[in-house]
C-alpha positions as CSV (number, residue, x, y, z in Angstrom):
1,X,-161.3,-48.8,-11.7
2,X,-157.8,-49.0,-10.0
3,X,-156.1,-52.1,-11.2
4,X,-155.7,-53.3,-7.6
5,X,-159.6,-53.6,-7.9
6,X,-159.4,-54.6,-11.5
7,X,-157.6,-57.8,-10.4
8,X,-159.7,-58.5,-6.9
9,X,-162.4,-58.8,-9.4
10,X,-161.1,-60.5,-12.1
11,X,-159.8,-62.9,-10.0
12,X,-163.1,-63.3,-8.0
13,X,-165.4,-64.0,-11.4
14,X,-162.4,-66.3,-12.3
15,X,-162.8,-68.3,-9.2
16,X,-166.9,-67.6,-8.9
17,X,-167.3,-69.5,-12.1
18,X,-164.6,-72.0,-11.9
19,X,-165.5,-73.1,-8.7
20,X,-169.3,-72.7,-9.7
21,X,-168.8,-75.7,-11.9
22,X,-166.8,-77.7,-10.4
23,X,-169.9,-77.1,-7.5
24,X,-172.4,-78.1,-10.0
25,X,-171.3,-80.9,-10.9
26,X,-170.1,-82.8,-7.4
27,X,-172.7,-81.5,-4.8
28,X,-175.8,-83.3,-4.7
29,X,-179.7,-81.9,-6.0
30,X,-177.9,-79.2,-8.6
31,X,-179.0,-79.1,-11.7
32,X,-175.8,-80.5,-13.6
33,X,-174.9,-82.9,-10.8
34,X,-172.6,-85.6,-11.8
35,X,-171.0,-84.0,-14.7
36,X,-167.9,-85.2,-15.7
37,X,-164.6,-83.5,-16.7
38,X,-165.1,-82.5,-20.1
39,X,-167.6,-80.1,-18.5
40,X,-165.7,-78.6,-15.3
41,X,-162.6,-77.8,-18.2
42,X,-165.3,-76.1,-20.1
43,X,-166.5,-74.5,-17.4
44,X,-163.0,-73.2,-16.1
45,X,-162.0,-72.2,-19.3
46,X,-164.7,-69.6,-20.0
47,X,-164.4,-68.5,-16.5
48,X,-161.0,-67.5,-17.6
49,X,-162.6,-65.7,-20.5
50,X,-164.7,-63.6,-18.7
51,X,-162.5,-63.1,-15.6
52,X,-159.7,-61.3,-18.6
53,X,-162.3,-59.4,-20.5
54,X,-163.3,-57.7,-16.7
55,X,-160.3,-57.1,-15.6
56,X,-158.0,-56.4,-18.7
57,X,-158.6,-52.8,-19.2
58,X,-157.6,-51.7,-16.2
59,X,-154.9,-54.3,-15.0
60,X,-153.8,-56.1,-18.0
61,X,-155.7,-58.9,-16.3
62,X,-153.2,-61.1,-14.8
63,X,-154.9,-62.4,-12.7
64,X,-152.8,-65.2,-11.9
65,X,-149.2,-64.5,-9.7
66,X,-147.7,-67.0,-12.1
67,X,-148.8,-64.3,-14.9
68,X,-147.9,-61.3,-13.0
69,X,-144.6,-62.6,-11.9
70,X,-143.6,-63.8,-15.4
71,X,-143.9,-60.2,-17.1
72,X,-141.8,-58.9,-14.3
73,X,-139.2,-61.0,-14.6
74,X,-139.7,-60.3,-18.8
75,X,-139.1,-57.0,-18.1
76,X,-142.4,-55.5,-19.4
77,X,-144.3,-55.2,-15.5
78,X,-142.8,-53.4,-13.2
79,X,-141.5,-55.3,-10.1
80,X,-143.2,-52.7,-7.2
81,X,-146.3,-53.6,-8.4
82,X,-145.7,-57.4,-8.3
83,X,-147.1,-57.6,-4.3
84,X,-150.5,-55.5,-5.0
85,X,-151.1,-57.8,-8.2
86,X,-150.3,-61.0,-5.9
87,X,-152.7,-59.4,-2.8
88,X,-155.5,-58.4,-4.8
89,X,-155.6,-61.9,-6.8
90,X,-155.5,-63.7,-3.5
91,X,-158.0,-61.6,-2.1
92,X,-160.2,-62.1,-5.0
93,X,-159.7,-65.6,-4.9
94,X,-160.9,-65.8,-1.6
95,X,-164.2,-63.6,-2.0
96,X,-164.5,-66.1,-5.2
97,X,-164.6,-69.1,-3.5
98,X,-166.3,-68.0,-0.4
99,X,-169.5,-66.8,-2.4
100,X,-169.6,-70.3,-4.1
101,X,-169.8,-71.6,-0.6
102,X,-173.0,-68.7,0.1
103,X,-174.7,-69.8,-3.0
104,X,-174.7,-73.5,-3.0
105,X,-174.6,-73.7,0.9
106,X,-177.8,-76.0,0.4
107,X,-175.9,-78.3,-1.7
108,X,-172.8,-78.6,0.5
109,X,-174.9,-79.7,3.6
110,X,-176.9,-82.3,1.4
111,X,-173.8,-83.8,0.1
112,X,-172.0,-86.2,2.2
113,X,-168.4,-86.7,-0.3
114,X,-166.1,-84.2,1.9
115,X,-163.2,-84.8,-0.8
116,X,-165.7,-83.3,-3.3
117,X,-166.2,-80.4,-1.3
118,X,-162.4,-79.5,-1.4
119,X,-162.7,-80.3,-4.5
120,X,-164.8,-77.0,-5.2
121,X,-162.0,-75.1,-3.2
122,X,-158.9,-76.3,-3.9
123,X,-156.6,-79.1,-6.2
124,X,-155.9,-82.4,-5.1
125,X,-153.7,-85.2,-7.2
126,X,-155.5,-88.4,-8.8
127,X,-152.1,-90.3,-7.6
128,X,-150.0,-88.9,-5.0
129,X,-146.6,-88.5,-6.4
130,X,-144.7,-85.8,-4.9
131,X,-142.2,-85.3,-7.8
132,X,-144.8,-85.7,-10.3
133,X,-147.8,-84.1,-9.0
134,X,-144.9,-80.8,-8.9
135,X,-143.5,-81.4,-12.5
136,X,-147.8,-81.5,-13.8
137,X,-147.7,-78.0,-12.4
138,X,-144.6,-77.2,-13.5
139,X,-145.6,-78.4,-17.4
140,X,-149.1,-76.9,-16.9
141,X,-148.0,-73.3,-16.4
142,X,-145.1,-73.8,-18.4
143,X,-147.5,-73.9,-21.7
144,X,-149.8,-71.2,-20.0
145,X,-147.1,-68.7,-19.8
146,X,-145.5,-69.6,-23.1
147,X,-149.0,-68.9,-24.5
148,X,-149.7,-66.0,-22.9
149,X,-146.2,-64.2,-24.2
150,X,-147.0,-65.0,-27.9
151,X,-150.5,-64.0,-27.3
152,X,-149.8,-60.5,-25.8
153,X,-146.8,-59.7,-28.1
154,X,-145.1,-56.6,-27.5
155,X,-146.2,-54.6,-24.6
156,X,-149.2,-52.9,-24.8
157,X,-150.9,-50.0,-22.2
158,X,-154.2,-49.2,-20.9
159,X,-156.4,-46.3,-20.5
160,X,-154.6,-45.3,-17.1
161,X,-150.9,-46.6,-18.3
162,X,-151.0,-49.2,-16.5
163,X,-148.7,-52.4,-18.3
164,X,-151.5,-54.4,-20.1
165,X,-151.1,-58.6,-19.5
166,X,-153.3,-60.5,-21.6
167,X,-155.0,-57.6,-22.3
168,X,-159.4,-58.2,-24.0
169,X,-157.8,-59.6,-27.5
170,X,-156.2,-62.4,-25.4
171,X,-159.1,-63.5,-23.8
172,X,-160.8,-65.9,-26.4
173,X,-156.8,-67.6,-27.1
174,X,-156.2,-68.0,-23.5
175,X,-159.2,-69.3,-22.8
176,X,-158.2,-71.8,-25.4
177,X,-155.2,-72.6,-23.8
178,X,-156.5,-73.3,-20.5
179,X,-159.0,-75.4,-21.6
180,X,-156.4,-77.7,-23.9
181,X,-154.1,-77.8,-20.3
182,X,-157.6,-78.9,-18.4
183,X,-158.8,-82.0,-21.1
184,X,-154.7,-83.0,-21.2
185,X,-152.8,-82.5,-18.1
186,X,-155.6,-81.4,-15.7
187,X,-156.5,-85.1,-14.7
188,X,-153.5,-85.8,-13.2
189,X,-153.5,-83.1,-10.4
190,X,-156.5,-80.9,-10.8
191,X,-154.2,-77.9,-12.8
192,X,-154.1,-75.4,-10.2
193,X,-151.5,-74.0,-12.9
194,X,-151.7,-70.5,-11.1
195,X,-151.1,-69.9,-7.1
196,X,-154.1,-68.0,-6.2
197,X,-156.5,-70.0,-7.6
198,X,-155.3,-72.8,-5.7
199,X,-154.1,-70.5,-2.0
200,X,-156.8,-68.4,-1.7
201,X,-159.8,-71.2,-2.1
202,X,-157.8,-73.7,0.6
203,X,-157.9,-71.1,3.6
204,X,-161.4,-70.3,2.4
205,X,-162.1,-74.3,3.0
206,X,-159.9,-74.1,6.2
207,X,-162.1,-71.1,8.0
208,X,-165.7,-71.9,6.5
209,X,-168.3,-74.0,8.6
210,X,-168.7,-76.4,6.1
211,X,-170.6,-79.0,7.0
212,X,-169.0,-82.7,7.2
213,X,-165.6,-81.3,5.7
214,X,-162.5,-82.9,5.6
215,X,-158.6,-81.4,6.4
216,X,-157.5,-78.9,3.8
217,X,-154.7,-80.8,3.1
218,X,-152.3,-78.3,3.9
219,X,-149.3,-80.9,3.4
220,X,-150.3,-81.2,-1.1
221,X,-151.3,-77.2,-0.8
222,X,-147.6,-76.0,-1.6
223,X,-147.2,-77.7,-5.0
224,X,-150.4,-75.9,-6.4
225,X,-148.3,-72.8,-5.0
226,X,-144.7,-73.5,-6.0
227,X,-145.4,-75.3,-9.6
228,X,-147.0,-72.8,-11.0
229,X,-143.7,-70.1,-10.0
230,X,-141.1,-72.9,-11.4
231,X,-142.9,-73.3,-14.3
232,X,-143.2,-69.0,-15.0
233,X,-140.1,-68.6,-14.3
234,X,-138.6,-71.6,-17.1
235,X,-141.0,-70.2,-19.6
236,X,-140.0,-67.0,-18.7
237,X,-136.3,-68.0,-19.4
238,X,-137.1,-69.5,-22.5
239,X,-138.6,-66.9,-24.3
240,X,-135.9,-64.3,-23.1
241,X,-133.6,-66.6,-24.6
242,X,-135.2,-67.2,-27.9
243,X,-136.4,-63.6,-28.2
């Protein structure tokens, strides 16, 4: 498997499963609907397990722009490959999200709460607070990335040479991580806390027929986009400076 794959599918099971819950619990007639929060974190965070241990022999399993631009700018991922990485998690985050809409397609047209339906696509804030809903996303990836350098250590390689992120021994600690970022900070804006997660889902909820939908909110979608960058790129700074 060519890491550009590696990462269109680790990204895909990563969004699959994560969205999966989120689905599960707000449509109407699933099986787990009305869940609340403490499941959907759960939920995300071992969709973020599984979506590493697929993808992490053969791309490092970045999935995440916020990841892949991080160990670029750390010195330890090489900087041509930073647009594949960012494609390929886009495009998996958009086969993702649009097979959650193909298997609970029933549920979407039984439920009438169109903010709950982007909900299963894309973050939205709890309060809308332009410089604080930025700074969650900020924080969020902040701790992510910071994580995710201790976790990796030094640099490792795969089977094809390819620059290893998080690698299959990260999996279980990041999935750790995530979920501690979801019960804490997620309430406040959803924790996108990585760009394709967020990106990729939205224009799925822009071009589906979804039935009763609201806008995409297209004027909150760049914060889920640009917080996550700020907040690699300070962590990134960090650790360079306390290495």
């Amino acid at each position: 498997m060519t890491p550009f794959i590696a990462e269109i599918l680790g990204t895909a099971i990563l969004i699959l499963l994560g969205g999966g819950v989120v689905a599960s619990c707000v449509l109407k007639e699933t099986k787990s609907s009305g869940s609340g929060w403490i499941v959907i974190t759960t939920g995300w965070a071992m969709a973020v397990f599984i979506g590493v241990l697929v993808a992490a022999p053969y791309s490092g399993a970045h999935i995440n722009p916020a990841v892949t631009l991080a160990l670029a700018l750390e010195g330890s991922f090489p900087w041509k490959d930073v647009p594949v990485y960012i494609l390929a998690q886009l495009i998996g985050a958009m086969i993702g999200s649009g097979t959650v809409y193909v298997l609970f397609k029933d549920h979407f047209d039984a439920s009438e709460d169109a903010l709950g339906k982007r909900a299963i696509f894309c973050t939205d804030p709890a309060i809308s607070n332009t410089f604080r809903n930025l700074l969650s996303e900020i924080v969020g990836t902040f701790v992510l990335i910071i994580a995710v350098f201790y976790i990796t250590g030094a640099e490792l390689h795969g089977e094809n040479g390819a620059p290893v992120g998080l690698g299959a021994v990260g999996a279980v600690p990041i999935a750790f991580v995530v979920w501690s970022i979801g019960l804490s900070l997620g309430g406040l804006t959803g924790y996108a806390i990585n760009p394709a997660r967020d990106l990729g889902p939205r224009i799925m909820h822009f071009l589906l027929p979804i039935k009763g939908k609201t806008d995409s909110n297209w004027s909150y979608g760049w914060i889920p986009v640009i917080g996550p960058f700020i907040g690699a790129s300070l962590a990134t700074l960090l650790h360079l400076m306390l290495s």
